[in-house]
C-alpha positions in Angstrom: 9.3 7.3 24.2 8.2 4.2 22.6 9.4 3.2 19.6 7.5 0.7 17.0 9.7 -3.1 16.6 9.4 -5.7 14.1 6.9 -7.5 15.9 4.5 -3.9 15.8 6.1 -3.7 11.8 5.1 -7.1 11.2 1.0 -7.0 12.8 0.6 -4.0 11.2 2.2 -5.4 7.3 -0.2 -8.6 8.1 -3.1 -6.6 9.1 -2.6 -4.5 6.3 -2.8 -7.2 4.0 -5.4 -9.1 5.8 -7.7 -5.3 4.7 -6.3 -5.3 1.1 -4.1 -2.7 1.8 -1.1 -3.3 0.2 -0.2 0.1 -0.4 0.0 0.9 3.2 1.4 -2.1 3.7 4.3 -1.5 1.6 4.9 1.5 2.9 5.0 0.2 6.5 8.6 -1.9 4.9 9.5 0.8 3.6 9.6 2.9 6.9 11.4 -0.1 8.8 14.2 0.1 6.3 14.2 4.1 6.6 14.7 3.3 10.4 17.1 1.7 9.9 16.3 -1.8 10.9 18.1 -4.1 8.6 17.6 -7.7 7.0 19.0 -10.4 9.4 18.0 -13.9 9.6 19.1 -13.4 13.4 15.9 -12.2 15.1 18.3 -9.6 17.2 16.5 -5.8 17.0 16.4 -3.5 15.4 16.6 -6.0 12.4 14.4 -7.2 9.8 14.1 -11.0 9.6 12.7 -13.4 7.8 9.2 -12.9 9.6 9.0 -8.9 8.5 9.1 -10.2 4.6 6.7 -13.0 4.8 4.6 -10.6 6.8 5.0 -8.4 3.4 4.7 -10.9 0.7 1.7 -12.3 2.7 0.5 -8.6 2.6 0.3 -9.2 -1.1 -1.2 -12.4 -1.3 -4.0 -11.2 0.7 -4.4 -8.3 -2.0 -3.8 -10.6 -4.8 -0.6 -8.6 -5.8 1.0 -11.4 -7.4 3.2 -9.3 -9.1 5.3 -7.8 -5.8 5.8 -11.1 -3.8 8.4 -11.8 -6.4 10.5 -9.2 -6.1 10.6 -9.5 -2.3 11.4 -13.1 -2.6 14.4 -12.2 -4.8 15.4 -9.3 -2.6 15.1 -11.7 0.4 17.3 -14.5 -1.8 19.8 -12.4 -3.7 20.0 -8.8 -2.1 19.1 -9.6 2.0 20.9 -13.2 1.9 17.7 -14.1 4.0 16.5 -17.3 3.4 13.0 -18.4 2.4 11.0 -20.6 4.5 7.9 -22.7 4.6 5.6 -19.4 5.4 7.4 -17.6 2.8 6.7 -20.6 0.1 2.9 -20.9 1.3 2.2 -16.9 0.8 3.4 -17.7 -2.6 1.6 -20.4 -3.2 -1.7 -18.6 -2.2 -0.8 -15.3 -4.3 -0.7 -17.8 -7.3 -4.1 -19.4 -6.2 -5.9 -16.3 -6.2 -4.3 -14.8 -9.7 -5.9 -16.4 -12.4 -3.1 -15.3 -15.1 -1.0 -17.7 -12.7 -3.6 -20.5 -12.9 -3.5 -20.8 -16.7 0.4 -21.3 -15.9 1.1 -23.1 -13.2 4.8 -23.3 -14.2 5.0 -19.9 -13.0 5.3 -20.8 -9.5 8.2 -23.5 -10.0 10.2 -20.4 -11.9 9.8 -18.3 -9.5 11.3 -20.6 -6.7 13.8 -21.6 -8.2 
C-alpha cells in the first residue's frame, strides 16, 4: 500500500496554490498533521519540515491570502521551533506584492518578520 510523503504533501500544497486553491491547499496541511507527520527541521519522514510550510505559505501567496502566511510563519517560529528561511521570506514578500492593503503599508512586512 502506498502511502502519500512530504515530498507528494508538498507538490500537491504548491500545485494547489499555483491553481488558487488555497482552501484545498490548506486542507492538504491539515491532513499531514492528522497523519501524524510532525514539524522537524530534520528532513527524516514522516515529518514536516521547513519545505511543507513554505510549500503552504507559498500556497497563499499564489492566492493572494495575505492574511494566512502570517500565522503559519508564527506557528513555524513560536509553536514548530522551525526556522524560517530565504524561501519562506520570498513567499512573504510576494503575498505582500500582490495585496494592495500591504502596499499602502509597506511596514507591514518588517512587523511581521520580526
Amino acid at each position: 500500500l502506498l502511502r502519500p510523503t512530504e515530498i507528494t504533501y508538498n507538490n500537491l500544497i504548491i500545485s494547489c496554490g499555483r491553481g488558487g486553491q488555497w482552501q484545498v491547499a490548506a486542507g492538504l496541511f491539515g491532513q499531514m498533521q492528522r497523519a501524524g507527520i510532525k514539524p522537524s527541521v530534520r528532513p527524516q519522514p514522516p515529518l514536516i519540515t521547513v519545505v511543507t510550510y513554505n510549500s503552504l505559505i507559498t500556497a497563499y501567496a499564489h492566492s493572494g491570502q495575505l492574511g494566512k502566511c502570517l500565522p503559519v510563519l508564527r506557528k513555524m517560529q513560536d509553536g514548530e521551533r522551525c526556522e524560517p528561511n530565504t524561501v519562506t521570506f520570498n513567499a512573504l514578500l510576494t503575498s505582500y506584492s500582490q495585496d494592495s492593503q500591504a502596499n499602502q503599508r509597506p511596514e507591514a512586512f518588517a512587523d511581521a518578520v520580526e
